[in-house]
C-alpha positions as CSV (number, residue, x, y, z in Angstrom):
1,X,-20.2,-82.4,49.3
2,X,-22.2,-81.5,46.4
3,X,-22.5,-77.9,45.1
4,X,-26.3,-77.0,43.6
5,X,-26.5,-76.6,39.9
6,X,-26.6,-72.6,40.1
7,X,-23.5,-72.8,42.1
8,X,-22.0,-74.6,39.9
9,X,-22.9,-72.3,37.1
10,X,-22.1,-69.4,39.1
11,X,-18.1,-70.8,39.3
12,X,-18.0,-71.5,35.6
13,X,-19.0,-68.2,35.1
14,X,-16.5,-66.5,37.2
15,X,-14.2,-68.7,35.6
16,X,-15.3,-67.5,32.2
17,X,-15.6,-71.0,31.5
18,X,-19.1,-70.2,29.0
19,X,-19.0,-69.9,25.5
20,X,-19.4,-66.5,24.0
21,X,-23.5,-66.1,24.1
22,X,-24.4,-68.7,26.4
23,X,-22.9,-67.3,29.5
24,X,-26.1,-65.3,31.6
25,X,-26.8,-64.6,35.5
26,X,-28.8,-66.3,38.2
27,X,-32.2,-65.6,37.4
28,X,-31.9,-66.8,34.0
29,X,-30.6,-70.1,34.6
30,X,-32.9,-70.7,37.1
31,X,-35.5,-70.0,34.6
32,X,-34.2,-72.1,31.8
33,X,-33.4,-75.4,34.4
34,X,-36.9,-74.6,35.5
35,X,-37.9,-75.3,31.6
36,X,-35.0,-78.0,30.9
37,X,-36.1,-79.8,33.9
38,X,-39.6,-78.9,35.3
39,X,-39.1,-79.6,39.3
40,X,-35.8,-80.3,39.5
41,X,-34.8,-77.3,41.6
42,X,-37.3,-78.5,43.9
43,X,-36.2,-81.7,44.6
44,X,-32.5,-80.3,44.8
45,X,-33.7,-78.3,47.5
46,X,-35.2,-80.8,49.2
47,X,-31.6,-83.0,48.6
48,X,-33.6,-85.5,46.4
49,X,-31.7,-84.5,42.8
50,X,-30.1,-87.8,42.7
51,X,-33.7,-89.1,42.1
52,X,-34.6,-86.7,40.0
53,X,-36.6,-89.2,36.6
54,X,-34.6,-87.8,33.6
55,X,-37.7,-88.5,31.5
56,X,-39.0,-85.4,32.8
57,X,-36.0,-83.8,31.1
58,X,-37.7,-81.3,27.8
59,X,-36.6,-81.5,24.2
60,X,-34.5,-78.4,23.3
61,X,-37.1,-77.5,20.4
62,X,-40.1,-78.4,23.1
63,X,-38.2,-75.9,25.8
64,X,-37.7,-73.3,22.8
65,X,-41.9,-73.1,22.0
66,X,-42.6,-72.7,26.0
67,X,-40.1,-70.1,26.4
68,X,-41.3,-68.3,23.5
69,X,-44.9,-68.4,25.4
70,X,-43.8,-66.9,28.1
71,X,-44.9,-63.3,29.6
């Protein structure tokens, strides 16, 4: 069995596993995989991850500008 990506996250996090300043909660890292990787939380949801096109995936600099234009 598989554990979603936010569960995942969620057990590094209690495991204190993140870095000093990258660590966060839920609703963030649903935001930024929502940047990272526009629709792949969808198609997890709909068990298709593993055919998830990684070109999709944005550049860190690219994700950087759209976060900063966000409300």
């Amino acid at each position: 069995m598989t554990l979603r990506v936010i569960d995942i996250l969620e057990g590094a996090s209690e495991r204190d596993e993140f870095q000093f300043g990258f660590d966060g909660a839920r609703d963030g890292w649903e935001e930024d995989i929502g940047i990272y990787a526009p629709g792949y939380l969808e198609m997890e949801a709909a068990g298709m991850e593993a055919d998830y096109d990684h070109a999709n995936l944005v550049e860190p600099d690219d994700a950087y500008e759209i976060r900063s234009n966000l409300p």
